[in-house]
C-alpha positions in Angstrom: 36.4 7.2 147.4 35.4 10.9 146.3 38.3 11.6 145.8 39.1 8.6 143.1 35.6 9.0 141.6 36.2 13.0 141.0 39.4 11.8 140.0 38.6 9.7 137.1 35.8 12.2 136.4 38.2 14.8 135.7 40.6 11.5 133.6 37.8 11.1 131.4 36.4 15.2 131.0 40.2 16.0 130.3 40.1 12.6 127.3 37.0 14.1 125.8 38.6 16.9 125.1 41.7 15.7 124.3 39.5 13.6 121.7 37.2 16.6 120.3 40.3 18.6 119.9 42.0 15.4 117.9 38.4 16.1 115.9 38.5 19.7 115.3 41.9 19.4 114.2 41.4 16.7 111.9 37.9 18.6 110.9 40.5 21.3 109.8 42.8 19.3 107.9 39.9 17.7 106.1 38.7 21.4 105.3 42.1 22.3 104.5 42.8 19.5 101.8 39.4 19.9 100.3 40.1 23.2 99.4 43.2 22.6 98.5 41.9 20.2 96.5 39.0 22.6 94.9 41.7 25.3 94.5 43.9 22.6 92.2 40.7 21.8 90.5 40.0 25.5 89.6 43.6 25.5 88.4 43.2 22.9 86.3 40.7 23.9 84.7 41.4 27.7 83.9 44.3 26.1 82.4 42.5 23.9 80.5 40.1 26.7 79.1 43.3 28.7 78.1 44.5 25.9 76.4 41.5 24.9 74.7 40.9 29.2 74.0 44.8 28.8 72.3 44.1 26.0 70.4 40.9 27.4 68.3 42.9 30.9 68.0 45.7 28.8 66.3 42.9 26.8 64.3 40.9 29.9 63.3 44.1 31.7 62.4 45.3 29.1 60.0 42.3 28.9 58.4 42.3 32.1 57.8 45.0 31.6 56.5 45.1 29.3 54.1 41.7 30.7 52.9 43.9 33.6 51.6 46.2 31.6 50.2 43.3 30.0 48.2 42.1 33.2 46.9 45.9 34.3 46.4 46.1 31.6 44.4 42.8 31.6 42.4 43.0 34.9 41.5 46.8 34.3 40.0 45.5 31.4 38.4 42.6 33.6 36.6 45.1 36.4 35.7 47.4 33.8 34.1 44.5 32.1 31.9 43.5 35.5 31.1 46.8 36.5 29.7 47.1 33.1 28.0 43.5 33.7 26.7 44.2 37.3 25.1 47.6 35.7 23.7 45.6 33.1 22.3 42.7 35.3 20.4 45.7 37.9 19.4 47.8 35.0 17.8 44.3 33.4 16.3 43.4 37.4 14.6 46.6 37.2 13.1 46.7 34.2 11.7 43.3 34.5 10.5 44.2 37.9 8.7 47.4 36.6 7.0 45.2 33.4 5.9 42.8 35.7 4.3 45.2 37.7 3.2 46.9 34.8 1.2 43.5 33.3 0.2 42.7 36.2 -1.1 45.4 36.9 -2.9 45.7 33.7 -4.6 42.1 34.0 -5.5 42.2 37.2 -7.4 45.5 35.8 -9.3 43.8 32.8 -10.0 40.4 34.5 -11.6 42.7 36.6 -13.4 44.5 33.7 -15.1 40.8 31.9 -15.3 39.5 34.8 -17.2 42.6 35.0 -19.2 42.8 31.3 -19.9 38.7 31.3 -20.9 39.2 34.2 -23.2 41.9 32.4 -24.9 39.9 29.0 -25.4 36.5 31.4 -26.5 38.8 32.4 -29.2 40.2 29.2 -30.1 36.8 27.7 -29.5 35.4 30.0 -32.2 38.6 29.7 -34.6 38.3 26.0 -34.4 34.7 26.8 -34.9 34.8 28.0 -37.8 37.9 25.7 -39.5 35.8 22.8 -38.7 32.8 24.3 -40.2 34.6 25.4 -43.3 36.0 22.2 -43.6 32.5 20.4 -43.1 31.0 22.6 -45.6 33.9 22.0 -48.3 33.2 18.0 -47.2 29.9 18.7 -47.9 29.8 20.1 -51.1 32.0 17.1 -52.1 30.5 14.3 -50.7 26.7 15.8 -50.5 26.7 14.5 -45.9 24.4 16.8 -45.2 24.8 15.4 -41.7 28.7 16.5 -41.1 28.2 19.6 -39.9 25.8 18.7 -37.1 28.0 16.6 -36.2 31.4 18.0 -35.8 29.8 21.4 -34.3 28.4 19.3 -31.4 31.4 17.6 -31.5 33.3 21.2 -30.7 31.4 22.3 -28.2 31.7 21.2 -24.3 29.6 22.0 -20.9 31.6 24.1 -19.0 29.8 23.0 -15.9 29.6 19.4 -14.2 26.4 17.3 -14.0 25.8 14.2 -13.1 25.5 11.6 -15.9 22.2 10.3 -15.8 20.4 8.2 -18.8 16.9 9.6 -20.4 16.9 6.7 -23.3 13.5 6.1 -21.8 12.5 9.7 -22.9 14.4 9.4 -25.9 12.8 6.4 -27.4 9.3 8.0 -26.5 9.8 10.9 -28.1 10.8 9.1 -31.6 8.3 9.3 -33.8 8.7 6.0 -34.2 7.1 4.8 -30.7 4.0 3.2 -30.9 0.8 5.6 -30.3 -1.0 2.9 -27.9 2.0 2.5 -25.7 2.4 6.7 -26.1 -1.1 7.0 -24.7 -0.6 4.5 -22.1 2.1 6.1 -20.4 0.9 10.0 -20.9 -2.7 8.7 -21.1 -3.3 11.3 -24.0 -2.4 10.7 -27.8 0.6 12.0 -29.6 -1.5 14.8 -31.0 -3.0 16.0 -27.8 0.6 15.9 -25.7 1.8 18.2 -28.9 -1.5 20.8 -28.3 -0.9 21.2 -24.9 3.5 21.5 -25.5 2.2 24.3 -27.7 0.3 25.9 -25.4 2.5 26.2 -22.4 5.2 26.5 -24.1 5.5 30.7 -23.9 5.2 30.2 -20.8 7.4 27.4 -19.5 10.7 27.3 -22.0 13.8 28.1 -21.1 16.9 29.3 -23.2 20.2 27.8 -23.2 23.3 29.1 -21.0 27.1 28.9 -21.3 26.7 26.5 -17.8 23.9 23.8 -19.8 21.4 23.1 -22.0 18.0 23.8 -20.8 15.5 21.2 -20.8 13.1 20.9 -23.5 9.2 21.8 -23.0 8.4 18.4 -24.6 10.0 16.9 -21.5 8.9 19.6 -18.9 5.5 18.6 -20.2 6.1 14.9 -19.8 7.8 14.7 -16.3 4.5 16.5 -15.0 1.9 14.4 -16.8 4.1 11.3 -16.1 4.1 12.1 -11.8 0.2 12.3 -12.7 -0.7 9.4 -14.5 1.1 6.9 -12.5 1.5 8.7 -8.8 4.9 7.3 -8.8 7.8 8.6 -6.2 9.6 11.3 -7.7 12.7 9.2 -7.4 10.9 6.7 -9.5 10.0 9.9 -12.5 14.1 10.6 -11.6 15.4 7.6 -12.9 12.6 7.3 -15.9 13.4 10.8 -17.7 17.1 11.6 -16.3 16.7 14.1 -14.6 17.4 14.9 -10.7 14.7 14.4 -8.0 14.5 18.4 -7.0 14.7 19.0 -10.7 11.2 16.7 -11.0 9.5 17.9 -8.4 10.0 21.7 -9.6 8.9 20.6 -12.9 5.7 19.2 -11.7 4.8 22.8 -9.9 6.1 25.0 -12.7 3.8 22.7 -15.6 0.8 22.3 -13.3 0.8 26.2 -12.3 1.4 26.6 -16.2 -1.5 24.6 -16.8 -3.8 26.4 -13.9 -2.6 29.7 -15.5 -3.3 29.4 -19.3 -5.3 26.4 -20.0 -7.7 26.5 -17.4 -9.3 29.8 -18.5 -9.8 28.1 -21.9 -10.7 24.6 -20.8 -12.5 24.9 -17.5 -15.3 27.5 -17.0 -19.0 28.7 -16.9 -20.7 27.7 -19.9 -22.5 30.5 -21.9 -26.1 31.1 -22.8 -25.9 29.2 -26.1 -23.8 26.3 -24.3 -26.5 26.4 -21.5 -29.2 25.9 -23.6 -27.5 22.4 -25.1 -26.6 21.3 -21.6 -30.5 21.8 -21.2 -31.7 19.6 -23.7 -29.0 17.0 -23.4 -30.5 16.9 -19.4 -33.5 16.7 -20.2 -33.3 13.9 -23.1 -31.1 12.0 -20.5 -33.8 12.0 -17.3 -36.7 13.9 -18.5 -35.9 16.9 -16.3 -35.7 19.9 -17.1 -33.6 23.1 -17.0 -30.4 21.3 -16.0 -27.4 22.9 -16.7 -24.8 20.6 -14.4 -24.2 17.5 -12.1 -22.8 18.2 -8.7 -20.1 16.0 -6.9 -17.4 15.8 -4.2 -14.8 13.3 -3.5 -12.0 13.1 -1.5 -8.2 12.9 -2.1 -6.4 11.5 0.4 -3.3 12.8 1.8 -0.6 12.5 4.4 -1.4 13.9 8.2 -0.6 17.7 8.0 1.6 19.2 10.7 -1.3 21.9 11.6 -5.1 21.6 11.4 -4.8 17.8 11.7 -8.4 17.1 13.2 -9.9 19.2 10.6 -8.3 16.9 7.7 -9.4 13.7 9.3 -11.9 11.8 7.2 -13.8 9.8 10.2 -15.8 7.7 7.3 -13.1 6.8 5.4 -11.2 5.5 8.7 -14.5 3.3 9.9 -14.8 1.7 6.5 -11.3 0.8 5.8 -10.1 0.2 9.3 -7.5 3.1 8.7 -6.6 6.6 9.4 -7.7 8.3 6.8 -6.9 12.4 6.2 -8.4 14.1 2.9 -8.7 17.4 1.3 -12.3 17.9 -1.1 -13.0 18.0 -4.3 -15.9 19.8 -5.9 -17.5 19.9 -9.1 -20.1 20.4 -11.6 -20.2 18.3 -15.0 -21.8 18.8 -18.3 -23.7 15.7 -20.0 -20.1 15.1 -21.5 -18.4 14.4 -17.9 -16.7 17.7 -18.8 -15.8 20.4 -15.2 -17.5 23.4 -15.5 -16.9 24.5 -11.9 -14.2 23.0 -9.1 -14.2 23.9 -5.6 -11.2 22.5 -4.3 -8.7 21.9 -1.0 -11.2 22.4 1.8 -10.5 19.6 4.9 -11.8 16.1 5.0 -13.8 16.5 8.1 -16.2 18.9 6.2 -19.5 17.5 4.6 -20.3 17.6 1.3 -23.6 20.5 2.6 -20.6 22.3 4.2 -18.1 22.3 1.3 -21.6 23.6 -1.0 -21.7 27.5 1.2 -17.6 28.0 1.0 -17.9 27.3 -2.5 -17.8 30.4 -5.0 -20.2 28.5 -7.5 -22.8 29.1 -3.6 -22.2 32.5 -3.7 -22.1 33.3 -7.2 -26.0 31.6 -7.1 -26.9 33.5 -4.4 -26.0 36.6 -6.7 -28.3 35.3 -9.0 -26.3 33.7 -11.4 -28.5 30.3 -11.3 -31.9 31.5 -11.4 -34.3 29.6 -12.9 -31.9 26.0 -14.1 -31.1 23.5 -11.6 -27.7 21.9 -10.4 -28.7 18.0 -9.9 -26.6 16.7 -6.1 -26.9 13.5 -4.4 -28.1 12.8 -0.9 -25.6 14.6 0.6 -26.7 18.4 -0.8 -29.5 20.6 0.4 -32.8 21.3 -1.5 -31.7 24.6 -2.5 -33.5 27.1 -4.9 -31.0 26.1 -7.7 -29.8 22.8 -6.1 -32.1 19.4 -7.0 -31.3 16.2 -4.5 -33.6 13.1 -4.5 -36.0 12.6 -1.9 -34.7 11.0 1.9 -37.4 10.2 3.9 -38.5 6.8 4.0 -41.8 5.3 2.6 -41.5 6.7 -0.5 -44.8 7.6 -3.4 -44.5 6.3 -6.5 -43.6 9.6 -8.5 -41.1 10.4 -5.8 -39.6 6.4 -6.2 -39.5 7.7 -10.2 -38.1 11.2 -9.5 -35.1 9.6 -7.2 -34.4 6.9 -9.9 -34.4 9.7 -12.8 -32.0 12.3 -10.4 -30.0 9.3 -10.0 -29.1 8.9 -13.8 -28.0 12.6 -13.7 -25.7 12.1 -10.8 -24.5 8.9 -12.5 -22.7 11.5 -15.1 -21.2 13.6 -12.4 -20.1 10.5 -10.1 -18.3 8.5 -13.5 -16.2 12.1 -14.4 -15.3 11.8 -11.2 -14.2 8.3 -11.4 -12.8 8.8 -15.0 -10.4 11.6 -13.1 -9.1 9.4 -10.8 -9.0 6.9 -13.0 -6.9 8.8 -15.5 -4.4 10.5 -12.9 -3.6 7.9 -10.6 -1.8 10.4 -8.1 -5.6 11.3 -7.1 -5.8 7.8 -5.8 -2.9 7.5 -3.3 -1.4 10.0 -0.9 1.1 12.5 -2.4 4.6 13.5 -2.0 3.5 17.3 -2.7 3.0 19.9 0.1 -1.0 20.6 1.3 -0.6 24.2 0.2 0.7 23.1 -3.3 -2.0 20.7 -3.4 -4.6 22.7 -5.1 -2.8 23.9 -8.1 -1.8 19.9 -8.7 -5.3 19.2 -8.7 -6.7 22.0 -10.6 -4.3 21.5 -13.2 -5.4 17.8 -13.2 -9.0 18.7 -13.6 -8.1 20.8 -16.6 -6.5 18.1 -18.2 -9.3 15.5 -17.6 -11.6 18.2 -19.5 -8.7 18.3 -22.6 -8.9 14.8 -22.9 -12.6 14.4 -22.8 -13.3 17.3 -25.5 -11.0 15.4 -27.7 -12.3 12.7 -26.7 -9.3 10.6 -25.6 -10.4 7.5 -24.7 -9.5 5.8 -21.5 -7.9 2.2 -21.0 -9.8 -0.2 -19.4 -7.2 -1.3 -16.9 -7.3 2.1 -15.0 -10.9 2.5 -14.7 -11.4 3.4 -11.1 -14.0 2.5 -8.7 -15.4 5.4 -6.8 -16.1 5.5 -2.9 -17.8 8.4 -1.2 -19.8 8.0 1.4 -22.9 10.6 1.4 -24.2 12.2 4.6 -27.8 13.7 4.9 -27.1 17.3 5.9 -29.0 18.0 9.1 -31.5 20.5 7.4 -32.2 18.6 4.2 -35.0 20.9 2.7 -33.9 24.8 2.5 -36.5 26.2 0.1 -40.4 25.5 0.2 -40.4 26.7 -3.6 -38.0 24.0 -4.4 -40.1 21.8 -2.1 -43.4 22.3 -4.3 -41.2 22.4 -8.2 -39.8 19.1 -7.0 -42.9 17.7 -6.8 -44.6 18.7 -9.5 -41.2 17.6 -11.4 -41.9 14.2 -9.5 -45.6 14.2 -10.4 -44.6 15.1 -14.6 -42.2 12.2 -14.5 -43.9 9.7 -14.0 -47.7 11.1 -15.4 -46.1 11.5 -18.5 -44.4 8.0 -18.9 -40.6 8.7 -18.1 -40.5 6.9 -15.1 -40.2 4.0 -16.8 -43.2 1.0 -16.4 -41.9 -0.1 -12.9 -44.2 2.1 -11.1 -46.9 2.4 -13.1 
């Protein structure tokens, strides 16, 4: 029984290690195809990195590549435009040269046979010339035409240089002496007699001679395009088609008479009276309103004008706007009258925006007083003006005495004579009514030139037509410091006082 039990003992020792031996050896194959398989796997993958390594060498190479070929190809592309670019400018030089070359040519042969062909027609223009007027003379003497002549010289001559055709029989038929003197003075808004002073006048200074190209045009109607554009205000294409003429030809007419006018006539016509004139002025003043040492009637109104490209804020007028319920820009007007409505002193183009106290210290007439020029008379202003040492305004404040009511209501006939110049002015010369066509630095010689005729017209005392009288529209502001001189303060009262203790004021506030 031992023995079988030691027996199977040792059966089942000796299968336990016949079984841990199967499991070693199969412990070693596993370990051996595991690394086999770790082995492949490293394999497989170093080839994989040298294939992947290959494939961006052959990618980076052919880039390379071709990125040379680009440039190879650029740069034979910018040589060849080059080249074609040189060939092009050295063909175009050429071509250019010859074409001058042959332009040039041709041009000096063809003024050659231009001067050689005008010499020849001079000569037979001046043979013919003279065979004509033999013959018109000989026709004359027979037949007594003085008129034949005339005739076939202007006949024989020819412009040698093109201009439009354009009609003046307008021009023509006011010129006749045959055209009525009313419908003369309507259109000029002078007489006959007066339009041939002024032609006189300017006319050293504005004719022109005759050329070989055209005939110049005549002062008569240098002086009516201008005082035409004046009267009326109308476009210049409008004063074109009326006289004839071209539009730039107009509009340099206008300037060159105006400037004219500002040059010559307004020293004669529009200055400081002198002592003997002052003392008139004086008593015509004082026989008006009972004031006295007056020697002028001071005024400013505006003339509108067209926005200016610079400085436009200092040309608006913000009255003008608020009452018309429009922009309004304006340039001033200035002046002093006599009892006559005649200018004796203009202060003119300063900006719209400016009050009428303002426009008084930039004046010269301001400076020439404070020189001393004024002492001792009076310049009669509205509301608008400052009490000055030479400058009388009515009274402002309310509740007013009864020798100031009389003083205000005598002032006011004064400034009556200033204010109705002014009207008759723009009255006369409509252009002063509308905005202009002409440039704001031209602007003061149109308007001087227009206040010198206005003082033509009333010394020869033109009379105006009803239908253009004018309304006038200022609106007066009271300068912030109203009262400037405590002398003027005390003369105007006693002025006030003499008015109405000596029966002038009128019975109203007696």
């Amino acid at each position: 029984m031992k023995d079988n039990n030691s027996k199977k003992r040792q059966r089942k020792l000796e299968d336990e290690g016949a079984e841990a031996e199967d499991g070693d050896s199969d412990k070693e194959l596993n370990m051996n195809n595991s690394n086999n398989n770790n082995k492949k796997t490293k394999n497989n993958n170093t080839r994989k990195k040298k294939t992947t390594t290959k494939d961006l060498k052959g990618i980076l190479t052919s880039y390379i590549l071709l990125e040379e070929e680009e440039k190879q190809e650029q740069e034979e592309l910018d040589r060849d435009a080059n080249e074609e670019r040189l060939f092009i400018d050295s063909n175009h030089r050429k071509k250019t040269k010859q074409m001058v070359d042959y332009y040039y040519s041709n041009i000096q042969d063809y003024c050659t046979e231009v001067d050689q062909t005008s010499r020849k027609k001079s000569r037979l223009s001046f043979a013919v010339t003279g065979a004509v007027a033999s013959a018109a003379a000989a026709a004359v003497a027979v037949s007594g035409d003085e008129k034949a002549v005339s005739n076939l010289r202007s006949e024989s001559t020819h412009r040698r240089l093109w201009v439009k055709d354009r009609s003046n029989a307008w021009w023509d038929e006011c010129n006749s002496p045959d055209f009525p003197e009313e419908e003369f003075k309507k259109a000029f808004r002078m007489g006959r007699a007066t339009f041939d002073s002024i032609c006189e006048e300017l006319n050293s200074v504005i004719a022109k001679e005759d050329t070989t190209l055209r005939n110049a045009i005549p002062v008569k109607q240098r002086v009516a395009v201008c005082l035409w554009r004046l009267a009326t205000g109308d476009p210049l294409r409008l004063v074109s088609k009326r006289f004839g003429l071209g539009i730039s030809t107009c509009h340099k007419l206008v300037l060159e008479v105006c400037s004219a006018i500002r040059t010559v006539l307004m020293p004669k016509y529009l200055q400081w009276p002198d002592e003997n004139a002052v003392r008139k002025i004086k008593e015509e003043f004082e026989s008006i309103s009972g004031i006295p040492n007056v020697v002028g009637s001071m005024y400013t109104t505006h003339i509108p004008i067209i926005a200016p490209k610079v400085s436009v804020a200092a040309y608006f007028n913000r009255r003008h706007t608020e009452r018309n319920q429009k922009t309004s820009y304006s340039i001033t007007v200035q002046g002093v009258v006599d009892p006559k409505g005649v200018f004796s002193d203009v202060c003119i183009g300063w900006p719209g925006s400016m009050p009428d106290d303002q426009v008084l210290e930039k004046s010269a007439l301001y400076h020439r007083a404070n020189g001393g020029l004024l002492k001792g008379v009076w310049i009669v202003g509205n509301s608008g003006y400052p009490l000055l040492d030479w400058v009388l305004v009515p009274y402002t404040h309310p509740n007013l005495t009864w020798p100031q009511n009389a003083f205000n209501e005598k002032i006011g006939e004064i400034q009556r004579v200033a204010k109705d110049a002014f009207a008759r002015l723009k009255g006369r010369w409509c252009c002063l009514q509308k905005r202009t066509e002409v440039k704001l630095q031209d602007l003061p010689v149109v308007l001087g030139a227009c206040c010198v005729l206005h003082n033509i017209c009333e010394l020869r005392n033109e009379e105006m037509d009803p239908e253009f009288r004018f309304e006038l529209v200022d609106d007066e502001m009271v300068p912030e410091q109203a009262v400037r001189s405590n002398a003027s303060t005390k003369a105007r009262d006693a002025i006030a006082h003499n008015i109405l203790h000596h029966g002038i004021g009128g019975t109203r506030f007696v």
